[in-house]
Steps between C-alpha positions, in 0.01 A plus 500: 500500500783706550559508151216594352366865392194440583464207809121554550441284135668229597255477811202547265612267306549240764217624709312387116687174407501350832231210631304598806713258725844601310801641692775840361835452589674823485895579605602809541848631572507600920544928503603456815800216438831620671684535172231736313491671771896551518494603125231742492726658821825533233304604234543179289237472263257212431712257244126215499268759318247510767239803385336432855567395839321344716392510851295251718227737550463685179512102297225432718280782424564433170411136480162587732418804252542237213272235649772307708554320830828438644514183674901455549793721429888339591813615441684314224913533599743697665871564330735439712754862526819400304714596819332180659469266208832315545399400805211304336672340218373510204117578597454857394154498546294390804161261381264520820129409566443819638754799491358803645363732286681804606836260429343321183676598111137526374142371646219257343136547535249223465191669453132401427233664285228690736 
């Protein structure tokens, strides 16, 4: 959703296309994630061609405007700061169940059609 000009449609479109008992999985990138936030602070400009960001509450107001439910939102990973990575090997990248959301790269959102 980040990626698109206009992120509304694509809810439409789901919203349309989607059976009465169907479920929208949508990830979005975390605005909050320790390393955006550390290179919006030095002025480093977005290199992933996000047009929008993202947060909790404003996705949710979204999805409820568009006819949607949330039912579960997780956190998806957490990079592991390349200062610390040696001590892990060669995992760069921690795979959890449930990473907190303020920690998590980006989020997913199982939602349901109202």
């Amino acid at each position: 959703m980040e990626h698109l000009p206009e992120p509304a449609r694509l809810l439409i479109e789901a919203r349309r296309i989607l059976r009465d008992d169907g479920r929208l999985l949508l990830s979005v990138p975390n605005p909050y994630y320790y390393m955006d936030v550390v290179n919006e602070v030095r002025g480093f400009p977005d290199t992933d061609g996000h047009l929008f960001s993202f947060t909790n509450a404003n996705l949710h107001a979204l999805l409820d405007l568009h006819g949607f439910e949330v039912e579960d939102t997780i956190g998806t990973f957490f990079l592991i700061p390349k200062s610390f990575r040696g001590a892990f090997r060669s995992n760069r990248v921690w795979v959890l169940k449930h990473v907190p959301e303020l920690l998590a790269r980006s989020r997913v959102y199982r939602c349901k059609k109202r």
